[in-house]
C-alpha positions in Angstrom: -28.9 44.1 192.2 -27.8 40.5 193.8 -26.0 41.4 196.3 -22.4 38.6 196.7 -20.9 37.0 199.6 -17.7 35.2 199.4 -17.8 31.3 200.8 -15.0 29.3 202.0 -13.4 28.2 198.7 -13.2 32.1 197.8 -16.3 31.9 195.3 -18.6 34.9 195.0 -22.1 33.8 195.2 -25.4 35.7 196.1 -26.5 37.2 199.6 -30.1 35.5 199.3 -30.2 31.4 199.0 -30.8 29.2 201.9 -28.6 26.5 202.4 -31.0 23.3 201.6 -30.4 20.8 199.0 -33.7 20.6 197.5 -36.3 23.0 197.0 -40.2 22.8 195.4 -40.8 25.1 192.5 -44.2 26.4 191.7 -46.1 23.3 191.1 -44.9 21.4 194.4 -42.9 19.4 192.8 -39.5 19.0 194.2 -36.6 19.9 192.2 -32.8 18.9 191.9 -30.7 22.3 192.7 -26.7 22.9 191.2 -23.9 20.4 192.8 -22.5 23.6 194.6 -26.0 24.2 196.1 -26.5 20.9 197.3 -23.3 20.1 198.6 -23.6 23.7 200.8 -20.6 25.4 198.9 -22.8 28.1 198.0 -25.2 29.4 200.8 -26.8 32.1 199.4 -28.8 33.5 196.3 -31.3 32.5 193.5 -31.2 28.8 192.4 -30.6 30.4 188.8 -27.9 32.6 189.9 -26.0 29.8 191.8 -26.5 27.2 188.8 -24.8 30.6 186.1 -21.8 31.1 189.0 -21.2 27.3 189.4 -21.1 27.0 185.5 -18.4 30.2 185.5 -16.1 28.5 188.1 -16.2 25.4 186.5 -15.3 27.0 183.5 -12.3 28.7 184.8 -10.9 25.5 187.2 -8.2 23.6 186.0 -8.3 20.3 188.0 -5.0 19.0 186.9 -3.3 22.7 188.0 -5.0 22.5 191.3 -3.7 19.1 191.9 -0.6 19.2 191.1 0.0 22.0 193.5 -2.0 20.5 196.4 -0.1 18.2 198.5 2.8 21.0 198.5 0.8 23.5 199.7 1.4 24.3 203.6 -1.8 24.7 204.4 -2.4 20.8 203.6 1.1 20.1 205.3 -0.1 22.0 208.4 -3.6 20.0 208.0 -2.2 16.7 208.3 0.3 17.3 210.3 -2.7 18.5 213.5 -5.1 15.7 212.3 -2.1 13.0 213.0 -0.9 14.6 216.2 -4.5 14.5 217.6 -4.6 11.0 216.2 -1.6 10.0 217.7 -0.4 11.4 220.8 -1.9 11.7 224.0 0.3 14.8 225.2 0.6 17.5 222.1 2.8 17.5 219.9 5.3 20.8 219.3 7.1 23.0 216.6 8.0 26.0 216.6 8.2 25.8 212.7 4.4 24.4 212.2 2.9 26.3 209.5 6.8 27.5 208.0 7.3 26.3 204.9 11.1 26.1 205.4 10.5 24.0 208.7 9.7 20.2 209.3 5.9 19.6 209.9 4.7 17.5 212.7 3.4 15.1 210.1 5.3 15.1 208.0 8.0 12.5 207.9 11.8 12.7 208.3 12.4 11.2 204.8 9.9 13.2 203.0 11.1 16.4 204.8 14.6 15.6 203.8 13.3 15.2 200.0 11.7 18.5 200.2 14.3 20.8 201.2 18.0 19.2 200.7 20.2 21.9 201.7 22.6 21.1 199.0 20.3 22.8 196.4 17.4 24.7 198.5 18.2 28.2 197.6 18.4 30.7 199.8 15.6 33.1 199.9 13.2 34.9 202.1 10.7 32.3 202.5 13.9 29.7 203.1 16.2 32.1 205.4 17.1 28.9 207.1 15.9 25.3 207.0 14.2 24.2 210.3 13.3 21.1 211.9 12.4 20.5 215.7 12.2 18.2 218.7 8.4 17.9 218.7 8.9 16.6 222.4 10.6 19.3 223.6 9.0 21.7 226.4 11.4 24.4 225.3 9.0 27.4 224.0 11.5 30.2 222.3 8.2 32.6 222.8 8.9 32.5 226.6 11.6 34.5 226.8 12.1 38.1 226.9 14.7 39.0 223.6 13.7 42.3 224.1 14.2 42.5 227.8 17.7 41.4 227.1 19.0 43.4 224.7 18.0 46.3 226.1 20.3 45.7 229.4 22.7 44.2 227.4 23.8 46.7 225.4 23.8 48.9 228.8 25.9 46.6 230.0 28.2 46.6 227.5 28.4 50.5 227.0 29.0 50.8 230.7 32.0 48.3 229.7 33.3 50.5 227.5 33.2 53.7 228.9 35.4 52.1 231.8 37.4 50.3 229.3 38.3 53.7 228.2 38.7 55.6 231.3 41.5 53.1 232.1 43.3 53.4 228.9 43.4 56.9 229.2 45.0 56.7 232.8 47.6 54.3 231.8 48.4 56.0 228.7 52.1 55.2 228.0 51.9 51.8 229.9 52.8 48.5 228.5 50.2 46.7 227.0 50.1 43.6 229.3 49.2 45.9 232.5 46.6 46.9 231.2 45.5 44.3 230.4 45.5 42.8 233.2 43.1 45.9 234.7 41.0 45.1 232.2 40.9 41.2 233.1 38.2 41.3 235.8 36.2 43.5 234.0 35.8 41.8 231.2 34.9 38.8 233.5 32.2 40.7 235.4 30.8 41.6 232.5 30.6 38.3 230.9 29.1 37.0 234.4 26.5 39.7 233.9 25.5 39.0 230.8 25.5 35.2 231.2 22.9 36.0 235.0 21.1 38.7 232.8 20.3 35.8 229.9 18.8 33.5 232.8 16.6 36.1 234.1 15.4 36.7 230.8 14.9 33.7 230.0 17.3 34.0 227.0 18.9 30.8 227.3 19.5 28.6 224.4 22.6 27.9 222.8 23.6 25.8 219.6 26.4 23.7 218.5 27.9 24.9 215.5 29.0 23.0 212.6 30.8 23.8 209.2 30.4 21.1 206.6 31.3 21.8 203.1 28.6 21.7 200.5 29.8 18.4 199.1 28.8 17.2 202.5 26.4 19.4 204.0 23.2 16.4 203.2 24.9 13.9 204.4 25.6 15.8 207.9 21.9 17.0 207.7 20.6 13.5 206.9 22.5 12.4 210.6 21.4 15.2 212.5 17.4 16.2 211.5 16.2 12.2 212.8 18.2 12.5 215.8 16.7 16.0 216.8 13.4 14.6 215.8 13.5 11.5 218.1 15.2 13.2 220.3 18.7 12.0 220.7 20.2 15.7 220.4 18.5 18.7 221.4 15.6 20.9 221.0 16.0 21.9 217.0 18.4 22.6 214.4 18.9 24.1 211.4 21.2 24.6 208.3 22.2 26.9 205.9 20.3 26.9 202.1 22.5 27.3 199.2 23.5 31.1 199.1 25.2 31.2 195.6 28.7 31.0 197.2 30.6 28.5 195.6 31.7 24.8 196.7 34.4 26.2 198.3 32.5 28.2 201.2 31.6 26.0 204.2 27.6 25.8 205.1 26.8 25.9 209.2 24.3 23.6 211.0 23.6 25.2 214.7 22.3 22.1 216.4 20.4 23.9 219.4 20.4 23.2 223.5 17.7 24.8 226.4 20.0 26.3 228.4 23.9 26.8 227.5 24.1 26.9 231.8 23.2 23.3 231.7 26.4 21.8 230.9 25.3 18.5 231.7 23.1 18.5 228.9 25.3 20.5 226.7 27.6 17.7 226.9 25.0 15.2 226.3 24.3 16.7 223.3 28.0 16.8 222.5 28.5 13.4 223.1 25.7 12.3 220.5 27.4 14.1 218.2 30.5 12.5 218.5 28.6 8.8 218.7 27.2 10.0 215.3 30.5 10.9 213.5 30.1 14.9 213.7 32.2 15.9 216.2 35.8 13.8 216.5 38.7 14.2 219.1 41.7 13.9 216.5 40.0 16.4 214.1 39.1 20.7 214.5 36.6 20.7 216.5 33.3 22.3 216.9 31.8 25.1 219.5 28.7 26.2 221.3 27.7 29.6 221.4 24.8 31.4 223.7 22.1 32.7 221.6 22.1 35.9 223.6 25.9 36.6 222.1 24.8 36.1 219.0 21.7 38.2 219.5 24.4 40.9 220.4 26.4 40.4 217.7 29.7 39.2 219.9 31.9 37.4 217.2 35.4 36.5 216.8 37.9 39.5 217.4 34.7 41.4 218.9 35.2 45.4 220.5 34.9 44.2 224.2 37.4 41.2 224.3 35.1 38.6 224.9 34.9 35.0 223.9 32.3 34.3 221.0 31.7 30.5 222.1 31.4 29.1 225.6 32.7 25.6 225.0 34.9 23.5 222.3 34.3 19.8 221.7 38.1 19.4 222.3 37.6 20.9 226.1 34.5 18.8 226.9 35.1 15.4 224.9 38.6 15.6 227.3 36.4 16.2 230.4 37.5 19.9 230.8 35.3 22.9 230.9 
């Protein structure tokens, strides 16, 4: 019994061949061996067995299938995307999203990305949870912090809050509500001061700009904002919301992301771009930034421990105030 190896391209071939073009049969003279042979697809085996496996595979291929799912596979994405960084950069190249199909690849460009995935009709999905594209010049590495680190003292932190939250609301039992809360004031500030020197020593430091177009906008906004983190104008990445099923009605959200939400001068940087590209306006809502590390904790709106969700609103900094 032949025994079979598998080769690069997944076909089974046999154990035995040695990878040479041509080879002399009985009488010395040299012989032509199968295209696979020759070409070193197939490595190993019996000339005769090679040429009957070729003849099955070529049987089975569909050239027209294979092609048209080609250049939309992600392994050719990634593929060109490290042949052109080598090719065109002296210092590498960066994404966190290389090798995701729902992210931007380094070479692939802006426009074709945009083509790929319009948020408008990319549904959501587990392979497109989000829809990702990055500053490729950024030094920020999200593998260098220590998520783990900081939710594990976090929520410490935040049960120790509560416990003490409690023990005061049981002593002042009866009390008006304004006196206690203002015990509870500088509390909750310690504990957001806490939290905010426990994300720094983590190294849990990004923070994002949220935005809430509507779908009949959402590609539009999108189209703005994935060149500008690309060259970068704004910050490290962003991302956008796929089309969950909800309706026209229900607003998408673009996080457009920062390093550090401690850096406020580049917080406001990014702001300011924002508002130099028509996406964040001092006569209209608004938009805020929020710490990944609340998020990460799930601290929302109307959240059990009284905190604020976001750290900053376009309306504060656009008017110079904190």
């Amino acid at each position: 019994m032949i025994g079979l190896v598998t080769c690069y391209d997944h076909t089974l071939v046999p154990q035995s061949c040695q990878p040479v073009s041509q080879r002399a049969d009985g009488t010395g003279r040299v012989r032509k061996l199968p295209f696979a042979w020759s070409r070193g697809l197939i490595t190993t085996g019996d000339a005769n067995d090679c040429a009957l496996l070729e003849e099955q595979t070529l049987q089975s291929h569909d050239p027209a299938l294979y092609w048209s799912r080609h250049p939309c596979s992600i392994q050719v994405i990634a593929a060109k995307s490290r042949a052109t960084a080598e090719a065109t950069s002296t210092k590498p190249l960066y994404s966190p999203y290389e090798g995701c199909i729902c992210g931007r690849q380094l070479a692939e460009s802006v426009e074709d990305f945009l083509q790929r995935l319009p948020p408008l009709t990319t549904r959501v999905s587990l392979e497109y949870p989000w829809i990702f594209v990055a500053n490729p010049r950024s030094g920020s590495r999200p593998t260098d912090r220590d998520g783990a680190g900081f939710t594990r003292a976090a929520e410490a932190l935040l049960q120790e809050f509560t416990e003490k939250r409690e023990a005061i609301e049981t002593q002042m039992t009866g009390k008006v509500k304004g006196s206690i809360t203002r015990k509870l004031t500088p509390l909750r500030q310690g504990l957001e001061e806490r939290l905010g020197s426990l994300a720094r020593e983590t190294r849990f430091t990004s923070g994002k700009w949220m935005l809430f177009p509507y779908p009949a906008d959402v590609n539009r906004q999108w189209a703005v904002i994935a060149p500008a983190v690309v060259n970068g104008e704004l910050g490290t990445a962003a991302k956008v919301a796929p089309n969950d099923g909800s309706g026209d009605q229900s607003p998408r959200v673009i996080c457009v992301y920062t390093k550090d939400f401690s850096d406020l001068d580049d917080v406001k940087r990014v702001l300011a771009r924002l508002a130099e590209l028509g996406l964040a306006k001092k006569n209209e809502g608004g938009i805020y930034y929020k710490a990944d590390a609340f998020t990460e904790l799930g601290i929302n709106a109307g959240n059990e421990w009284g905190l604020k969700a976001s750290l900053y609103s376009s309306k504060e900094l656009l008017k110079g105030k904190k």
